[in-house]
C-alpha positions as CSV (number, residue, x, y, z in Angstrom):
1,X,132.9,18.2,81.2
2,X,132.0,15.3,84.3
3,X,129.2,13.5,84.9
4,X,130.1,14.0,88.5
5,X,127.8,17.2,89.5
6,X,124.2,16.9,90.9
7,X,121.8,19.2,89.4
8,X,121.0,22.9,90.3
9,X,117.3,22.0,90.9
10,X,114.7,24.9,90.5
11,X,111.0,24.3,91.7
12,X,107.8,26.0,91.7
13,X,104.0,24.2,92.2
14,X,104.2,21.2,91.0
15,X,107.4,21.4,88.6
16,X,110.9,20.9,88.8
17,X,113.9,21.6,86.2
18,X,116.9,20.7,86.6
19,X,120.3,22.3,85.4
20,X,123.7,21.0,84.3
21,X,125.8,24.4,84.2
22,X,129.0,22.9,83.9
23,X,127.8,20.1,81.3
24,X,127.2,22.7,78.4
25,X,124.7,24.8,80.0
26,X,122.0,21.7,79.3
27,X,119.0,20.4,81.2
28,X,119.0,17.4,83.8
29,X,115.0,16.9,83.3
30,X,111.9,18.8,83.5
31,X,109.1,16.7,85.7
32,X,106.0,17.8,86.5
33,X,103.8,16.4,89.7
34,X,100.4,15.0,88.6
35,X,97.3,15.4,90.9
36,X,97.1,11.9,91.5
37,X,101.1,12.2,93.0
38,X,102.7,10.7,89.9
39,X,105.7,12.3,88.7
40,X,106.2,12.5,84.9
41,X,109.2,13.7,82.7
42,X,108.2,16.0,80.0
43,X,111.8,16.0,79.1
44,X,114.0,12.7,79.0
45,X,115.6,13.0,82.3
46,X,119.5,12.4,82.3
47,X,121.0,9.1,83.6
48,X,124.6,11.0,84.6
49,X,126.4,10.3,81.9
50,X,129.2,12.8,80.6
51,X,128.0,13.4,77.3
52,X,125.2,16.7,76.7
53,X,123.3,14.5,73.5
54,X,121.9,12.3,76.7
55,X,121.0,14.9,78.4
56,X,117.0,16.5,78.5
57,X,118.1,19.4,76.7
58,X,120.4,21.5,75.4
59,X,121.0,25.0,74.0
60,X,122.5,25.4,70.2
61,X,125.1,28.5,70.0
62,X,126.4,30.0,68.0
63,X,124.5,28.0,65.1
64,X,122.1,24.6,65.4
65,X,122.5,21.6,63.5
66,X,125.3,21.1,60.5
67,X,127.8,22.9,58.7
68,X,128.9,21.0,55.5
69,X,131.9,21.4,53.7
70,X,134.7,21.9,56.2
71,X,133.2,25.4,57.1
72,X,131.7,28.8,55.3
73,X,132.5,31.7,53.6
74,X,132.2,35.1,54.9
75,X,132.5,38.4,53.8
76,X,135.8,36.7,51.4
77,X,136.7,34.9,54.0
78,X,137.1,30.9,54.4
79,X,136.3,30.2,58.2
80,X,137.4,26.3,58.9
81,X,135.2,24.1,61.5
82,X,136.1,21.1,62.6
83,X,133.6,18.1,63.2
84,X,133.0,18.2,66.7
85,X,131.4,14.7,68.4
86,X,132.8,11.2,67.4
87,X,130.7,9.7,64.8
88,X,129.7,13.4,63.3
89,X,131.4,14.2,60.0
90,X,130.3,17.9,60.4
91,X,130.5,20.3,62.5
92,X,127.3,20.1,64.9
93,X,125.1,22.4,67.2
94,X,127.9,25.0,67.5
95,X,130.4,24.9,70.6
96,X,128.2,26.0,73.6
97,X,126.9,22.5,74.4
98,X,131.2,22.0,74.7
99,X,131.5,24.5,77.4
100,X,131.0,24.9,81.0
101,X,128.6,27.4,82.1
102,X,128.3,30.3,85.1
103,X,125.8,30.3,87.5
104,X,125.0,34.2,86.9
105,X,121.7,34.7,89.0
106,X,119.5,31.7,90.9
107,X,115.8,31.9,93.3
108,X,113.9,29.0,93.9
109,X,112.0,29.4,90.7
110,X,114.5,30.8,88.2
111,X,118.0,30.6,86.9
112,X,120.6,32.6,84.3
113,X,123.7,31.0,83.4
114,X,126.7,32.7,81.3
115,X,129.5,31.9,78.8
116,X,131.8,33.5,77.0
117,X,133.8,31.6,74.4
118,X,136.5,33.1,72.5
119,X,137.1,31.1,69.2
120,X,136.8,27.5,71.2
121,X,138.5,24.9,69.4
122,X,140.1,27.2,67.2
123,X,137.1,28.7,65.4
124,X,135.9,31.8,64.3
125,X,133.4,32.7,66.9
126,X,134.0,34.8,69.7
127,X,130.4,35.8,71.7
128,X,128.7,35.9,74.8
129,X,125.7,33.8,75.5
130,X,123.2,33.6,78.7
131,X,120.3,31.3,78.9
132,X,117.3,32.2,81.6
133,X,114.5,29.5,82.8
134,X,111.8,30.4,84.7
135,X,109.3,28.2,86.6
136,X,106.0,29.7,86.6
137,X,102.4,28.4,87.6
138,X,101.8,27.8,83.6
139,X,105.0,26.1,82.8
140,X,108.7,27.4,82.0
141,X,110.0,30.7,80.1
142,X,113.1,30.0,78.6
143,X,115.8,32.5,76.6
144,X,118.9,32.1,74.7
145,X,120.7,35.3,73.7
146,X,123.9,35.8,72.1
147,X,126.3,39.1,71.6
148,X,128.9,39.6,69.4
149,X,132.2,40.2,70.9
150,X,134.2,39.3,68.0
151,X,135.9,42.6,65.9
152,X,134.3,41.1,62.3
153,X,130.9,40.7,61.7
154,X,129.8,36.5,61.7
155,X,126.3,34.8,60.8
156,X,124.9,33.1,64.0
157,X,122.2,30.8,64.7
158,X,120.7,29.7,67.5
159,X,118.2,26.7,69.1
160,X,116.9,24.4,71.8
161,X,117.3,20.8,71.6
162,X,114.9,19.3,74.2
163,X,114.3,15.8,73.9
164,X,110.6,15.1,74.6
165,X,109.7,11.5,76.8
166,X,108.5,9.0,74.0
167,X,105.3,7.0,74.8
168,X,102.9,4.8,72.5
169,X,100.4,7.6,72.2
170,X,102.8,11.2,72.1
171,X,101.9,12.7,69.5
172,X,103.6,16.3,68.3
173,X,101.8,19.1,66.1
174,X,103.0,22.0,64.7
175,X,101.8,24.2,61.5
176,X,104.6,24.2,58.8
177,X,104.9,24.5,55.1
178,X,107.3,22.4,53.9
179,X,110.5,20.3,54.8
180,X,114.1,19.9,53.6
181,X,114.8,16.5,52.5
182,X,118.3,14.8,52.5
183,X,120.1,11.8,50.8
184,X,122.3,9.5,53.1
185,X,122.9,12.1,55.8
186,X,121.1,15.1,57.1
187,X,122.7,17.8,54.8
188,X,119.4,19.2,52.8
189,X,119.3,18.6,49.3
190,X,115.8,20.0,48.0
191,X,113.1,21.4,49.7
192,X,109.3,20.6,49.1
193,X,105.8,21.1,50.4
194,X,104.6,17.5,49.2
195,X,105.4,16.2,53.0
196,X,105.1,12.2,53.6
197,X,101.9,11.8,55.8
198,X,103.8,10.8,58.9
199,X,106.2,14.0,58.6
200,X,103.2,16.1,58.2
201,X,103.7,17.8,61.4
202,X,100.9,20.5,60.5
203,X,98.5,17.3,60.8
204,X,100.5,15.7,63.6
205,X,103.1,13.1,63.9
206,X,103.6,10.3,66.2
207,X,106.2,9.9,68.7
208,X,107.3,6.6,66.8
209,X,107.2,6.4,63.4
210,X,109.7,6.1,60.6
211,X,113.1,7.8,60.6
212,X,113.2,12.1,60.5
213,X,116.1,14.5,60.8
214,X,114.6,17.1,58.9
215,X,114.2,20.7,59.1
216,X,110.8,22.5,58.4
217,X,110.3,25.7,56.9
218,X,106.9,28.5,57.1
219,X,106.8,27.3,60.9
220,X,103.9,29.4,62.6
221,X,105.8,29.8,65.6
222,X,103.6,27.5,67.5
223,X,103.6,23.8,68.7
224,X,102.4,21.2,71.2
225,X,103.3,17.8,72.1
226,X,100.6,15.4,73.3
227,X,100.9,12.2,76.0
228,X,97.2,11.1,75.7
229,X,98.0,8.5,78.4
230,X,99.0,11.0,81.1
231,X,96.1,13.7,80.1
232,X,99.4,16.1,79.8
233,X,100.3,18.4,76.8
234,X,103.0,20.9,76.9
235,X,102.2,23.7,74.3
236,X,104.8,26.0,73.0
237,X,105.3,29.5,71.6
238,X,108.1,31.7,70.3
239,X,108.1,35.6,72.0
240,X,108.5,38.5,69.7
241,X,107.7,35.6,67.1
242,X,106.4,38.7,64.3
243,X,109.3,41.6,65.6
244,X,111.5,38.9,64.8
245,X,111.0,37.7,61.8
246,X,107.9,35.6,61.8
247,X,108.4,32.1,59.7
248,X,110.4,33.8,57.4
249,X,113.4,33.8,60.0
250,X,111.6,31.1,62.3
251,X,112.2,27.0,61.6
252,X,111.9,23.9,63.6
253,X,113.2,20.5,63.2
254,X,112.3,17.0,64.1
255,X,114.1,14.3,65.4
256,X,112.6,10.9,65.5
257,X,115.3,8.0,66.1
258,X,113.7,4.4,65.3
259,X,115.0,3.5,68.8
260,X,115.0,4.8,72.2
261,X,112.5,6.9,74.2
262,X,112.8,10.2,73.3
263,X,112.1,12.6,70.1
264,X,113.1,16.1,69.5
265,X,111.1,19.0,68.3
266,X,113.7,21.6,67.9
267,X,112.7,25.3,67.8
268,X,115.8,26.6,65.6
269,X,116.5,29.9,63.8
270,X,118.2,28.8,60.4
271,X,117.7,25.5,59.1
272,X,120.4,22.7,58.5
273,X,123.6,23.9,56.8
274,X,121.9,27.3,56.0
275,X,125.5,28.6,55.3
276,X,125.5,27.1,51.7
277,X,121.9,27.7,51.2
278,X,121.2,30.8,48.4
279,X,120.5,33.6,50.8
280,X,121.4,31.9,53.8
281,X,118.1,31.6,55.0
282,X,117.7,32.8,59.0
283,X,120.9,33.7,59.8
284,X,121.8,36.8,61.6
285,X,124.6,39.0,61.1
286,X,126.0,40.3,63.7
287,X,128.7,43.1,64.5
288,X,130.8,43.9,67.2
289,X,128.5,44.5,70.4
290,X,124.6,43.8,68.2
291,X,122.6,40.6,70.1
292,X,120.2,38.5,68.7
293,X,118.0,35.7,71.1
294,X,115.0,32.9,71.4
295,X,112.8,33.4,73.4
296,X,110.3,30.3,74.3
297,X,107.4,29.8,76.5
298,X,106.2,26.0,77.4
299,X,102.8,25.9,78.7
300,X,101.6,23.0,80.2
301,X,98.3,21.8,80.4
302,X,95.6,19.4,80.7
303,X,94.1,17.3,77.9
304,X,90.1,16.6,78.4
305,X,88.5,13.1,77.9
């Protein structure tokens, strides 16, 4: 992957996205034009650096977040992963962010990009993914959707990893249950539904606040993220959030790093290390030629007062 491509810029009203198809298929920013002419990034727009995690966003394929233990079992068989970014002892995001892309289809407005990796880095995984965005007057449709090329059947998972601009005031909401908490890294070790008030994400937790890598399970499917300053929310809902699955097969994860000016809210399938949970909660299993997908739509709109 290079940091030396400009971005495949899509536009429509007052929006732009950019896309990085040769940097894993991420996001260079997503900016919209306010009526007073100021430009602000919903997303944290990238600085050109060679590395996806600095990116605005990011699709996770074939899983999201961590797989502990060197790997899973399945079906009787050990499949080995090895830790994938320097400072990472597991495994993280799967291997599509690793990749380079295909331009498949591009308009003014919209864009599909392609890949097909056959057991990259020596894993078990061979699929075929394509992403589509879509500008549109309320805000951007975006799709991840995987197919199975491999002859025996594997668990997959899939997310987005946008990383939302940070301000004093940002503020992001979304009706959950509970939350996995972990000891010294992020690899779950109990779940609960006694949340700390500033994870409370059904009430609403600020941009800045105290340290969260967490999953969240019984997620609604919904979510918004507020900048009181620029009058801006973007609101957020899963497609076919029932057919597939509802909050039983529907999470969402937060990060919030002390420093820096971004956060994450993460619309995921499966929650962190779901391969060694009891029932492997999310998950998909796929056979030769069966798909499964996320499908999101990002509303933007204007907060009164």
């Amino acid at each position: 992957m290079t940091a030396h491509q400009a971005p495949l810029w899509l536009r429509h009203g007052h929006q732009s996205l950019g896309l990085l198809p040769a940097l894993g298929g991420s996001v260079a920013a997503w900016r919209v034009e306010q009526d007073d002419g100021r430009t602000f990034d919903l997303w944290r727009p990238w600085q050109g650096e060679a590395d996806v995690f600095r990116t605005a966003s990011f699709a996770m394929v074939p899983w999201s977040n961590r797989i502990s233990g060197g790997g899973f079992t399945h079906e009787g068989v050990f499949h080995r992963f090895q830790p994938n970014r320097p400072g990472e002892p597991y495994p993280i995001h799967g291997d599509g962010w690793q990749q380079a892309w295909t331009v498949e289809a591009q308009d003014a407005h919209s864009a599909t990009l392609s890949l097909e990796s056959k057991k990259f880095d020596g894993n078990a995984y061979h699929y075929r993914a394509t992403q589509t965005f879509t500008l549109h007057d309320g805000g951007l449709t975006q799709s991840l959707q995987v197919q199975h090329l491999g002859d025996a059947t594997l668990p997959y998972g899939l997310g987005l990893h946008p990383w939302f601009t940070r301000t004093s005031r940002s503020r992001v909401t979304a009706p959950v249950e509970g939350v996995w908490l972990s000891g010294k890294d992020p690899i779950p070790t109990r779940h609960t539904r006694d949340m700390p008030r500033s994870w409370n994400l059904s009430a609403g937790v600020p941009g800045y606040g105290s340290f969260i890598d967490n999953g969240y399970s019984g997620w609604a499917g919904h979510a918004h993220v507020d900048w009181p300053e620029q009058r801006l929310r973007v609101a957020m809902a899963m497609r076919d959030f029932e057919a597939n699955g509802g909050a039983a097969k529907h999470f969402c994860l937060v990060y919030r790093p002390l420093e820096g000016n971004a956060f994450c809210f993460e619309p995921i399938t499966q929650p962190i290390d779901a391969f060694h949970m009891p029932g492997r909660p999310g998950l998909r299993v796929l056979a030769q030629g069966e798909r499964t997908s996320l499908e999101v739509d990002w509303r933007i709109e204007t907060l009164g007062g």
